[in-house]
N, C-alpha and C positions, 0 to 999 in steps of 0.2 A: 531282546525286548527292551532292555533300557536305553540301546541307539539308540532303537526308532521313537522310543516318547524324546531324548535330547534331543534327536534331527528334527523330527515334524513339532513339537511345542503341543505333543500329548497330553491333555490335561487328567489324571490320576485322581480319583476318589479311592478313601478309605472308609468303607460303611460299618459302623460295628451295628449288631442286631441281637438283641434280646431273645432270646422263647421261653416261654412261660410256662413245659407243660406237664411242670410240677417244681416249679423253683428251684430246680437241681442242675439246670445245663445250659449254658452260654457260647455261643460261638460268633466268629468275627470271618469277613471275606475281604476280600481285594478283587474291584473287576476294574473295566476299562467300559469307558463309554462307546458302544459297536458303530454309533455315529459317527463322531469323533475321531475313530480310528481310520476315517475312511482320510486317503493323501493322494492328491490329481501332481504327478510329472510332468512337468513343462518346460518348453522352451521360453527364452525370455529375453527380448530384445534392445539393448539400449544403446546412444549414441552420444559421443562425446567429444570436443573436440579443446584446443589448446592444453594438450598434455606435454608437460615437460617429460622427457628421458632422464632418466636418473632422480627423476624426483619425486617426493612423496603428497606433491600434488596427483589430484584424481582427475584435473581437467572439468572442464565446463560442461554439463549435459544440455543434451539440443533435445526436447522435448518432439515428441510425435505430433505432427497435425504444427509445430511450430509458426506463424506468419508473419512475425517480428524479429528477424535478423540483425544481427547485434555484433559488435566489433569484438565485445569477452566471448562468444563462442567460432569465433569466427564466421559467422553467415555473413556478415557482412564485410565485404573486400577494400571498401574505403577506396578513395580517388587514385584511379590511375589512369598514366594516357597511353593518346592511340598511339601504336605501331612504337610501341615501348619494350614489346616483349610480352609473356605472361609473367601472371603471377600464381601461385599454387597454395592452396589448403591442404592440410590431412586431417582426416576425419576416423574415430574409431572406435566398429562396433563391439561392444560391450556384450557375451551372453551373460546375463543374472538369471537365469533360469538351471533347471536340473538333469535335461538332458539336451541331446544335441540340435544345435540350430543351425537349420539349412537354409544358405542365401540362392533366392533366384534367379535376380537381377537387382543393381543398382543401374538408376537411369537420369539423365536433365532433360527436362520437361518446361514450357513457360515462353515468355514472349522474347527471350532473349538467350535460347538453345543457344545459339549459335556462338555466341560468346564464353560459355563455359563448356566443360568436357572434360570425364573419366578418365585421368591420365594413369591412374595405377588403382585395378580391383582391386577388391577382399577376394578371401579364399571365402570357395562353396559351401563349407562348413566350418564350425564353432563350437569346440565341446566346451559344456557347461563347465562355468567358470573363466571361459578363455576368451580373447580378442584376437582380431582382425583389423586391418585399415587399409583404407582407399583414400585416395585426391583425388582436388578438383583442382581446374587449369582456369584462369579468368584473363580472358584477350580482349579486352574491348576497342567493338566494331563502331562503334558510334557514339558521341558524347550524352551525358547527362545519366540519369536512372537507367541502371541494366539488369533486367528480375529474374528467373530463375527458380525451379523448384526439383530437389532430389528427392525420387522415390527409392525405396528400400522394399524388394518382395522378399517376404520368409516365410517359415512355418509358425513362427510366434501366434500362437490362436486367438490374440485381444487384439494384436499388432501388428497383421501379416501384409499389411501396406504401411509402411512407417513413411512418413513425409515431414521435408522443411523446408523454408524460402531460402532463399541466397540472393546476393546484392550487390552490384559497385556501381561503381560512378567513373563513367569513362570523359575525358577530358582532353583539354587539346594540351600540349605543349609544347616551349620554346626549347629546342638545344642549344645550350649556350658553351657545349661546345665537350669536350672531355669525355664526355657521355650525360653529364650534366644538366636533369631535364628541371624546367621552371613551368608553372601554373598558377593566374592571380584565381584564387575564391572567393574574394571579397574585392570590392575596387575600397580605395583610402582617399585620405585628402592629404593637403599641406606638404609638410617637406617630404622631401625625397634623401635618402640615406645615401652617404658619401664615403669613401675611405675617408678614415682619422675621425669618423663623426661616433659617438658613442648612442647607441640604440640600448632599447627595453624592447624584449618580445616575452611570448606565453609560445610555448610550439609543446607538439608530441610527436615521439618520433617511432616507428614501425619496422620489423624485417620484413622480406617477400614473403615469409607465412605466414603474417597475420599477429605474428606475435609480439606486442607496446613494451619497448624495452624502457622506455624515459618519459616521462612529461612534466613542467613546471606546475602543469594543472594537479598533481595529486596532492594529497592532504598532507597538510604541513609545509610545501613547498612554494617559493615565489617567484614571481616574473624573474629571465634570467637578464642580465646586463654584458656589454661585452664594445668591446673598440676596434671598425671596421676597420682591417689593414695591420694590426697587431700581431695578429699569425696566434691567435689567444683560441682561434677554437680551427675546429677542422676545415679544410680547404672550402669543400660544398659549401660551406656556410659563406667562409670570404665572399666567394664568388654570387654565391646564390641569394644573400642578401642586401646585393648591390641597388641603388634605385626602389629601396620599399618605404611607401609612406604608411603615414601615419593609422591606425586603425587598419591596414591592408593585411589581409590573410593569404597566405600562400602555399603552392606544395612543392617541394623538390624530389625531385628522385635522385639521389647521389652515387653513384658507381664507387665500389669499395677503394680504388686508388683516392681519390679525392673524400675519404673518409678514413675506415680504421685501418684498410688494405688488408695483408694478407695474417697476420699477428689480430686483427679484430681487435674488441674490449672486453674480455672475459669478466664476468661470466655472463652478462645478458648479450651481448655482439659476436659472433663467431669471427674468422675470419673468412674473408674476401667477401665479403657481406656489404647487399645492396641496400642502404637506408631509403628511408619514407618519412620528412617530416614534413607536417601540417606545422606552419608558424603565423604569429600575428605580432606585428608592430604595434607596441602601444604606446598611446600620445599622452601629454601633459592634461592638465583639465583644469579652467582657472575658478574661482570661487570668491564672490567678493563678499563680503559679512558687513551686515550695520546693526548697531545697539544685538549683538551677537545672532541677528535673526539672516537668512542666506536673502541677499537678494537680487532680483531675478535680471536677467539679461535682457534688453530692450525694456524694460520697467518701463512705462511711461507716468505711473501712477505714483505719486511718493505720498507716502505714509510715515506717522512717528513711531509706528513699530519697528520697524525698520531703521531708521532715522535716516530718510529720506526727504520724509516731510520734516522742516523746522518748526512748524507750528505757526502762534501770531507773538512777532518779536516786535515790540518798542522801537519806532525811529529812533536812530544816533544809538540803536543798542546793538549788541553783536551775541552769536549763538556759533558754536562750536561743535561740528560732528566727527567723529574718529570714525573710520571705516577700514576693516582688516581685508589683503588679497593672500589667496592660500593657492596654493598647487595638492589637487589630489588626484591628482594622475601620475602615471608612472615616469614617462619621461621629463626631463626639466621644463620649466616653463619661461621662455625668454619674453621680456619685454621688449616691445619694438618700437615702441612710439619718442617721439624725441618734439617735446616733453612726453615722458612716460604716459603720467594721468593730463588728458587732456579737458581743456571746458570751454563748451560752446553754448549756442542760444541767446531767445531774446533778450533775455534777463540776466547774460553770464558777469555783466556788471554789478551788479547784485550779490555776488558769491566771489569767493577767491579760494583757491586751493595752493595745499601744497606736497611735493614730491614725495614719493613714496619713501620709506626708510624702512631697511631691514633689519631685523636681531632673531636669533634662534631660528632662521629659515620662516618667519612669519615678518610680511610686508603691510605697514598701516599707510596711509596720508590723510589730510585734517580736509575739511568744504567748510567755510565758516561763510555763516549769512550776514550783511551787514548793510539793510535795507536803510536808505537813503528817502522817500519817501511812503506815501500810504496805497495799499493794494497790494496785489497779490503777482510774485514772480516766479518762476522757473528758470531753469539752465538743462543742461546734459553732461554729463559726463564719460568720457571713453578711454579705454586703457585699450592699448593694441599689441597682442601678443602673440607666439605661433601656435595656440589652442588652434586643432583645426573645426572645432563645432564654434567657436566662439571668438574669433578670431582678434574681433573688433566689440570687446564687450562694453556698454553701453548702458545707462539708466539715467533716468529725471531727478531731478532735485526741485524744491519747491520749498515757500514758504511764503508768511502775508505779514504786514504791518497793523499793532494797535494803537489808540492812547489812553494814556493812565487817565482815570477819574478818580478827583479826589474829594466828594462829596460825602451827603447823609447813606444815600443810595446808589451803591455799585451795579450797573447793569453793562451787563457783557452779553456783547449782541453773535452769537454763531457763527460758522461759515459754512460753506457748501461743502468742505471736506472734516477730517476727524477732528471732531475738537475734544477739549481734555480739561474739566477742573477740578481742581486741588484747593482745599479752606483747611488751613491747620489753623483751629482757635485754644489750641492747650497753652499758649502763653499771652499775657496782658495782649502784643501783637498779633494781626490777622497775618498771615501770609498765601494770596493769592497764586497759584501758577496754573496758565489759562494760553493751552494751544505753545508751551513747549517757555512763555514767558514769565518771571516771576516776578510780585510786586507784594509790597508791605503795608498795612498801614498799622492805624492805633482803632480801638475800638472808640476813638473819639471821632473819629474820622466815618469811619463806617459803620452802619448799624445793622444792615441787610446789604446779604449780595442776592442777585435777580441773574441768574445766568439761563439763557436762550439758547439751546445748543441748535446746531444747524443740522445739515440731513446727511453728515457722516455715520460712522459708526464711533458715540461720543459716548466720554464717561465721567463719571462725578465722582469725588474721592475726598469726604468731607471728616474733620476728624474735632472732636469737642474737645470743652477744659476740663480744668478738674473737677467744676462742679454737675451740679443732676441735669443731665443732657437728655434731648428727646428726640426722636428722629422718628420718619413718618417714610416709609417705601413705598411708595407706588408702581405698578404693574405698569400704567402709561408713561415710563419715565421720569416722574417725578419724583422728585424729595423736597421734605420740609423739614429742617433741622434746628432747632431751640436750643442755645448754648448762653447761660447766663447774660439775657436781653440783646441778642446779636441771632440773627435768622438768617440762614442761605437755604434758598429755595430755587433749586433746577428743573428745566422741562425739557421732553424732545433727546432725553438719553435715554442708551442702550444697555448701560453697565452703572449700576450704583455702588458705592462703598463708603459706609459709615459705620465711624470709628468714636467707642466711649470710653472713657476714662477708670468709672465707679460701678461701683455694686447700682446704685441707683439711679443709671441711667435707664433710658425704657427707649425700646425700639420695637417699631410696630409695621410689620409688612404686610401689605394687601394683593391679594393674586388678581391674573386676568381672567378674563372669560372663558381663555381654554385650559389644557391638563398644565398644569405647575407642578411641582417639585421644592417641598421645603426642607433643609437640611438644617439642626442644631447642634454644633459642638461646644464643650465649657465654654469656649473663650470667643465662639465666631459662628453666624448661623445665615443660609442661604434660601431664599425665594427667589426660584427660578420658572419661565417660560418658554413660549414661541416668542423671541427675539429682544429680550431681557435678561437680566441677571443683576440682582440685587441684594448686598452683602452687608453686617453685620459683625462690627467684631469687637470685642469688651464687654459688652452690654450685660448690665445686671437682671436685666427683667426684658425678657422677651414674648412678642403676646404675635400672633400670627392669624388672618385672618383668610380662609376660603371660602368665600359669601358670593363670588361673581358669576360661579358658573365652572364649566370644564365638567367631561363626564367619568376622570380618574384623577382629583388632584390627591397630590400623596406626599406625604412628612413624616421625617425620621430622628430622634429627639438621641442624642449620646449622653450620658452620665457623665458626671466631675468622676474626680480622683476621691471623693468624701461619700457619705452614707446616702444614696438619693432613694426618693419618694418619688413613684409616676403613680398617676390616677388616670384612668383609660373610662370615661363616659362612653355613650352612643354620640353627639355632639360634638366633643372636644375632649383635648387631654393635657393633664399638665405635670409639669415634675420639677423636683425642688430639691435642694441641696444644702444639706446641715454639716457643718463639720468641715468641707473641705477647703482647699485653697484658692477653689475661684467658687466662688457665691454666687446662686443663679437662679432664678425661676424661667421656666419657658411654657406657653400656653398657647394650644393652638384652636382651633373651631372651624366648622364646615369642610374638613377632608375625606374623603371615602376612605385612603389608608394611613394608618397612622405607627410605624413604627417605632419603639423605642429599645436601646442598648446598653446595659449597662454592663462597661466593659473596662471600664478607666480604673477601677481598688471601689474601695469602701467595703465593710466588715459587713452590711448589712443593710444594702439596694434593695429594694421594696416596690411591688409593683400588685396596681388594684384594677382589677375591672367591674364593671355596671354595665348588665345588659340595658337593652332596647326594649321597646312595648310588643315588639314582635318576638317572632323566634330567634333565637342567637345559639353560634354552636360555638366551644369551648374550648381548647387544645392546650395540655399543659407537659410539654417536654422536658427533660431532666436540665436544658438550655434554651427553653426559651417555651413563650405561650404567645398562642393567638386567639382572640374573640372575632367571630365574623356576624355580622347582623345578616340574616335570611331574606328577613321582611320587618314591615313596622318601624317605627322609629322614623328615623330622619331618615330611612331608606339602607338601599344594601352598604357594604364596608367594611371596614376590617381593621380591627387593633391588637399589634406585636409586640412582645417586647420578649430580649434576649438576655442571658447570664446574667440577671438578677438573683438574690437570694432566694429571696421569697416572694410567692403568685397566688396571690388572693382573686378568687371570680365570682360575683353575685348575682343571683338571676332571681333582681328582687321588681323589676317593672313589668313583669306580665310577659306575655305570649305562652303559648297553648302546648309547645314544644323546645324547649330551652333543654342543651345538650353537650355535656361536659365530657370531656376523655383527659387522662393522669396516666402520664410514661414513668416507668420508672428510669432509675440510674443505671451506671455499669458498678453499681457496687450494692450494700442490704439495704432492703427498702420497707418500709412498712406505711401499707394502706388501711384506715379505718372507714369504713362508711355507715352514716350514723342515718335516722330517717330525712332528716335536712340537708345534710353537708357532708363530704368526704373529704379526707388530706391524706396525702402523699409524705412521709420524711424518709432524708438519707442519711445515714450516717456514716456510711465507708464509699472508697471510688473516687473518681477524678470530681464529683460535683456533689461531696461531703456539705451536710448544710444546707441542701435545695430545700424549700417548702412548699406544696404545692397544697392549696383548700380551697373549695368550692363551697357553695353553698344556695339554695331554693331551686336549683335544677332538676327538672323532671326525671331524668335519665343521667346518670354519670358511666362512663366504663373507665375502667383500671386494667393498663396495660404491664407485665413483667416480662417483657421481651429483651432487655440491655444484660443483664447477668446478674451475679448477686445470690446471695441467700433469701429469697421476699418473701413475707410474710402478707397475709391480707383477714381482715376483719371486719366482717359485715354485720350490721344491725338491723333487727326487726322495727317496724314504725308500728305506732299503736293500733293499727287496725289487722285484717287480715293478710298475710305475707305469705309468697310462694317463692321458693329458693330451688334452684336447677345446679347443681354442682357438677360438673364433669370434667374430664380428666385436664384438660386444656383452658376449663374457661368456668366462671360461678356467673349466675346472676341470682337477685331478690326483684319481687316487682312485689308493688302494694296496691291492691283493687280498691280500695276503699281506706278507709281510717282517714286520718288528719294530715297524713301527704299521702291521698289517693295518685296513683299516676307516677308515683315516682318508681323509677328503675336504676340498681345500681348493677354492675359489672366486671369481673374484675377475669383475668385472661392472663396464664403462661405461671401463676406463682405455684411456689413449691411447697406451698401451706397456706389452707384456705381453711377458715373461724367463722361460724355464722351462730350469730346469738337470739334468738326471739323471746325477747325481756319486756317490750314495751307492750305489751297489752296483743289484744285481736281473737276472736276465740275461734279462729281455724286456721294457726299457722301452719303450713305446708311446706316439707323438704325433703327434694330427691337428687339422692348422691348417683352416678354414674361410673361406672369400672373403668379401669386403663387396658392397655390391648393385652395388658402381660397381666400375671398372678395377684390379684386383690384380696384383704381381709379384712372383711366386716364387723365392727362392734356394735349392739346396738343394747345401751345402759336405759334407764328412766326416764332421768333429764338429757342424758346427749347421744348422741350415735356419729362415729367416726369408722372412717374407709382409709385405706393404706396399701400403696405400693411402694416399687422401686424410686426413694426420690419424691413421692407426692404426699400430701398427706389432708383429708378431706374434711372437719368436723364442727358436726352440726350440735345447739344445744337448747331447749326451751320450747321444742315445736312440738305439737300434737299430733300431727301427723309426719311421720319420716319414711319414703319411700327410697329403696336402693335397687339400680338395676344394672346386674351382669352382663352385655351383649356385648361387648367390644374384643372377649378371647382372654386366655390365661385358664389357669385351672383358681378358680376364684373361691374365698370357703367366706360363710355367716354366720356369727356367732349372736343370739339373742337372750336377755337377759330380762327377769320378768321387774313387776314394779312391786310395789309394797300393797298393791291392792287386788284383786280376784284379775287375773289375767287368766285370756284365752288364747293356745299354739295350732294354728294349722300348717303342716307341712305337707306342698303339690312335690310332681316332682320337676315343676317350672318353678313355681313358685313358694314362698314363705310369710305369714303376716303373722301379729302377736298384737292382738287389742288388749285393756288396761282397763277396768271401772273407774281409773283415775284421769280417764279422757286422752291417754297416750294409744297411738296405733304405729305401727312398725311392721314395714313392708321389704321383702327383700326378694326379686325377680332375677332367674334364667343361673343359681348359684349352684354348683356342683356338689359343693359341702352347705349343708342346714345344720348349725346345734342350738340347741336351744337351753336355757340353764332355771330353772326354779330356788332362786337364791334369798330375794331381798322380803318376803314377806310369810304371813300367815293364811294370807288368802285361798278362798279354794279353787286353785289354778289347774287348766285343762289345759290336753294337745291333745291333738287329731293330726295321725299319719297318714298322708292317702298314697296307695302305688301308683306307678303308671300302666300303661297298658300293654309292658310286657311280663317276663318274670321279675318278682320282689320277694325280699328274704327278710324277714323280720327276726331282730332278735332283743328276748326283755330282759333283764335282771331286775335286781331286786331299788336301785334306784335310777334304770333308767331302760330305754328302748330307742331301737336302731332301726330303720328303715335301709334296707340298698335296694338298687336297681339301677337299670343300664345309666349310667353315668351320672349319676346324683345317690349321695347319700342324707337321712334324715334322723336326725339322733336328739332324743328330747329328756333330759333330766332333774329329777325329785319332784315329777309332777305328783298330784292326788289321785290325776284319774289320765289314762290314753287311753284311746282311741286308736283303733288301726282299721282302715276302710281300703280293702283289698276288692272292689268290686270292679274293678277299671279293666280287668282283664290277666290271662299271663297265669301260670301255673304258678303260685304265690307258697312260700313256706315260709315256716315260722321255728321259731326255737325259744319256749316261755319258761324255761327251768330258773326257779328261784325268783318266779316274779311275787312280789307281797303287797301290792298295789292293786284299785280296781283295776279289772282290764276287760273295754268293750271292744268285741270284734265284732266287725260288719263284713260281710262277704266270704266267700268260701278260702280256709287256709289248708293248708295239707298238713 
């Protein structure tokens, strides 16, 4: 019995059982599920192949139905040529099954039978646990794809046609003589490999069965290197990598003499072992570099990214470019031009270079521009080397002549390619550099500069002094910059950058028509577009404006390292910085999103929102809050802000549905909600210190899902309030009072408080059961519920309803008030009214007790049976009701009641009752 549950994975129940049928006798069994016990013998077929002998590899399994033929399991044969010989697989079946498997045939099948063929069966049968193997022969009859499919008949009952593809590639080749066979797979370029020439290849090398003893390609491994005529590697290769160029792939077949011979290479080579390597020559590859950016081969275009382009240089001035040439290819990369770097073109008067010079294996040479008169020249430049993709690499050089003006008003007139200005006003001196040239004056000299950029891709890079600088962004390229009575104003650019000095600088960006993107950090802030981008960086006061249009422009505000202040309108937002090291205001207006972050330090990051005149819904997470406008207002949108302290949200401009949700932390959390406002605090967890309050929202819910001890506490609003407590989730709503309409929520806490203190003369509250074992208290002023872990309590309401449905064996316990109370006990249900205006309801509870404790008043109960048998029992201060699965027990009342009319042979047992006692309906 105990094999068989270890062999089959038996699964074993231990049922202990009760009998009741006189509390005197217990007994326990052990069975086995008769299901369960049922076990199907089978055969069971697998195949595998590239198993090593002696080793504690399992080999490669070839899946049934296989159609993808692969070099690791051997399906696929990899190149070999015609009238070479065969080559051979083994392949081996595998039973995993538990009795024996019978083979009926293995067979080749497919468009290229003829080329493969069963050179050695499996045996007819396979007892479970055991193997078998057969090969395959691969002679190929014709070059290129040769396909193939082995079937496998057995008795396997899921797998009794087992199938997979098979594959090679038959190919021609050259004998070059020994036995020595050659095959190009790729054609190459450039040189041709010589004795005494040193070569870089990648190769993998194969036996006749299939099995990759070596490759440079595995991991960790690199191209190998090696010098023809050396006698440094094995014969085959001497010979067989004679005449391979550059990038050429090849295949040899090597006969074991002109290899390891008969001693082989233990332990991947046997001896007298026929090699297989697949090889590729690989080539140099040249790389030339300007201002560190790569650039490209036949360039025709020069640019100053690059520094290609020189820009606009000053007659009788000269400009200087350094440009780096790299080799990142394998083999060496020879120079061949004689002059190395060469320079041609209309314009090569114009330019002068010089010779490359090497150190650390990295080669520079200078192009210096040194125009002679005014207009615009080119040259070419060519380095000729044995890259064979690049052989003769090649690119334009370019540059244009200005002249200085030295007036009131500087105007710099553009060109048809990049132009580039630069205005540093931080010292008494201007300094201009425009298209790659630099020029000085005095601010006596120049009062405005007017730059006109052309229809490059231009940028302006304007930087003020120490005093209060102003600077003006434009979406169409423009800038207007104010620096202590000195104005540079640019048009017709694509990139802006201004740069301020002071706290009291003020930068002001305007967007386009379409979607923009505004970015603020302490020290630097971005307004970007469709084919713009315009930058900010110092600036004390930053103000941003979305007024033009786009139908998602969106801005994201970061916090200093100091205490900051965000204020989140419907309109616009702004935040401000006390304390820290960079002093800052940023304000922005007209965005649909508007995110803020406060992520840099500060003790206590502050963030505020104001809803919209419409609906707005509320989001406030343990890191981060969002308000999104619905409707109303300046229309839909949305405002974020991230790891801030503290998240204040007001929903004080109207709309009809305004809707707040409070996450707690991963650590104790306490929720109050009061009839206006709810808050969120943490004091333990990774986000100790969050604050989270709202405030004139309709609806708020409070979520405790992150972990924690959470506590929650809810308040009544002066009018009428209805409170739903259940295991998982509270709500209050108030129909009426002075916040009609409001609804608060709270969901997942492990102790939930509800107070009805403010006025309302019918507050309403119903507690709900958990799935497991519930105990009900229900006092004067409060009534609380309790399970495993939960805990429910309500205080101040008039009416308090509790109901059992969820499962547990649940008990209720009620307690009268100080004034004439009345007990009725169903056997569903239990209520207890009060002349002091208290009612107490308690549905579907197993255990009913009821207590006559707090007064003088003349308090009743009434037991009612159900409608089967019920067994009444009084004494002298108190009476029991049982019946099928509820019992009802009511104590120091004046007067009970027992109403046995519902049906059921009913008995009683009244010894020592001294209390009135009315019966209704027949007892025995």
């Amino acid at each position: 019995m105990l094999d068989f549950i270890s062999r089959f994975g038996q699964r074993v129940r231990q049922l202990w059982s009760v009998h009741d049928d006189d509390a005197r006798m217990q007994r326990a069994r052990l069975f086995l599920d008769p299901l369960e016990s049922r076990v199907l013998l089978t055969a069971d077929i697998n195949v595998v192949a590239n198993v090593v002998t002696g080793s504690a590899s399992a080999g490669v399994t070839i899946a049934s139905g296989d159609t993808t033929p692969s070099r690791d399991d051997y399906t696929d044969y990899g190149y070999y040529g015609l009238s070479t010989g065969a080559i051979t697989r083994t392949y081996t079946i595998q039973n995993v099954g538990d009795t024996q498997l019978d083979l009926s045939n293995v067979t080749v099948s497919g468009a290229a039978t003829s080329d493969f063929s069963i050179t050695a069966s499996p045996n007819a049968t396979v007892a479970a646990a055991g193997t078998t193997t057969f090969t395959v022969s691969f002679d190929p009859t014709a070059t290129g794809a040769r396909n193939a499919t082995i079937t496998i008949t057995s008795n396997d009952p899921d797998e009794s046609i087992y199938t997979f593809d098979i594959t090679g590639t038959g190919i021609n080749t050259t004998n070059l003589g020994s036995g020595l066979h050659s095959a190009q797979l790729a054609a190459g370029a450039g040189d041709s490999s010589n004795t005494g020439e040193t070569i870089v290849v990648n190769y993998t090398g194969y036996l006749l069965n299939g099995a990759k003893f070596d490759s440079s390609l595995n991991p960790g491994r690199q191209p190998f290197s090696f010098t023809l005529g050396n006698n440094s590697v094995i014969q085959g290769w001497e010979l067989g990598m004679l005449n391979l160029q550059f990038n050429e792939q090849r295949l040899l077949i090597i006969p074991a003499d002109l290899a390891y011979g008969a001693s082989g290479s233990p332990p991947s080579i046997p001896g007298n072992a026929t090699l297989i390597f697949e090889v590729e020559r690989l080539a140099p590859d040249i790389r030339v570099l300007g201002n560190s950016t790569d650039i490209t081969h036949n360039d025709t275009t020069p640019t100053i990214a690059d520094h290609t382009g020189f820009g606009q240089v000053a007659v009788g001035q000269t400009l200087t470019r350094t440009y780096t040439v790299q080799n990142i290819g394998f083999d060496s990369l020879q120079l061949l031009g004689d002059p190395q770097v060469q320079l041609s073109g209309a314009n090569a008067n114009q330019f002068s270079i010089t010779q490359l010079s090497i150190e650390n294996n990295t080669a520079t040479f200078t192009a210096t521009y040194q125009p002679t008169g005014v207009g615009g020249h080119t040259a070419t430049i060519t380095i000729p080397t044995n890259d064979p993709d690049e052989a003769n690499f090649t690119f334009a050089i370019g540059g244009s002549t200005w002249y200085s003006l030295n007036n009131q008003a500087l105007t710099l007139p553009g060109t048809a390619g990049d132009d580039s200005l630069t205005v540093d006003a931080s010292s008494g001196s201007i300094t201009v550099t425009y298209n790659g040239n630099s020029q000085t004056f005095t601010t006596a000299q120049v009062t405005s500069i007017l730059a006109e950029m052309g229809s490059g891709s231009d940028t302006a890079d304007i930087t003020g002094s120490s005093l209060a600088d102003t600077a003006k962004l434009y979406a169409n390229g423009s800038i207007a910059f104010f620096s202590n009575g000195f104005t540079v104003t640019a048009t017709g650019t694509d990139a802006i950058t201004a740069r301020g000095n002071t706290a009291d600088d003020i930068i002001e960006f305007y967007d386009s028509n379409g979607n923009d993107t505004f970015v603020a950090f302490p020290t630097w802030s971005r307004l970007s577009g469709t084919g713009y981008s315009n930058t900010g960086i110092g600036f004390g006061i930053i103000n941003v404006f979305a007024d033009n249009g786009g139908a998602d422009d969106f801005a994201e505000i970061y916090d200093t390292d100091g205490n900051d202040h965000l204020r989140h309108f419907p309109e616009f937002s702004d935040m401000s910085s006390v304390g820290a090291s960079v002093v800052r205001y940023v304000k922005v207006t007209g965005f649909d999103r508007i995110n803020a972050y406060g992520t840099s330090g500060g003790t206590n990051d502050f963030a505020e929102w104001w809803d919209s005149t419409g609906n707005d819904t509320f989001q406030a997470f343990p890191d981060f809050s969002v308000m999104t406008r619905i409707s109303g207002g300046s229309g839909a949108g949305s405002r974020y802000a991230s790891n801030f302290d503290r998240y204040n949200a007001y929903a004080v401009n109207g709309g009809a549905d305004d809707f707040a949700e409070i996450y707690d932390t991963d650590g104790n959390d306490q929720f109050r909600s009061f009839g206006d406002f709810s808050d969120m605090s943490t004091s333990t967890g990774s986000r100790a210190g969050t604050y989270r309050y709202v405030t004139g929202f309709e609806r708020t819910n409070s979520y405790a899902i992150f972990g924690g001890t959470n506590f929650a506490e809810i308040y009544d609003t002066d009018g009428d309030d209805r409170l739903a407590s259940f295991q998982s989730h509270t709500s209050i709503a108030s129909p009426n009072g002075t916040f009609a309409g409001n609804t608060r929520y709270a969901s997942g806490y492990g102790q939930v408080n509800s107070y009805a203190v403010n006025g309302g003369s019918d507050d309403l509250a119903e507690l709900y059961d958990t799935p497991g074992n519930d105990s009900l208290r229900s006092f004067e002023p409060f009534v609380d519920i309790t399970t495993g872990g939960l805990y429910r309590y309500v205080s101040g309401y008039e009416r308090t309803n509790s109901y059992a449905i969820f499962g547990g064996n649940d008990f209720a316990e009620f307690y009268d008030t100080s004034g004439n109370d009345t007990f009725r006990g169903m056997p569903t249900f239990s209520d207890m009214s009060s002349s002091l205006g208290f009612y107490r309801y308690a549905s579907s509870y197993e255990q009913v007790n009821t207590y006559r404790t707090s007064g003088a008043g003349t308090d009743t109960a009434t037991l009612f049976d159900s409608a089967g048998n019920d067994h009444f029992t009084g004494r002298t201060n108190f009476g029991q009701l049982v019946g099928s699965n509820y019992i009802l027990y009511a104590s120091g009342y004046s007067a009970i009641t027992i109403d046995g009319s519902n049906g059921g042979t009913n008995t009683k047992d009244s010894v020592g009752i001294s209390y009135t006692l009315n019966e209704v309906g027949v007892w025995s």
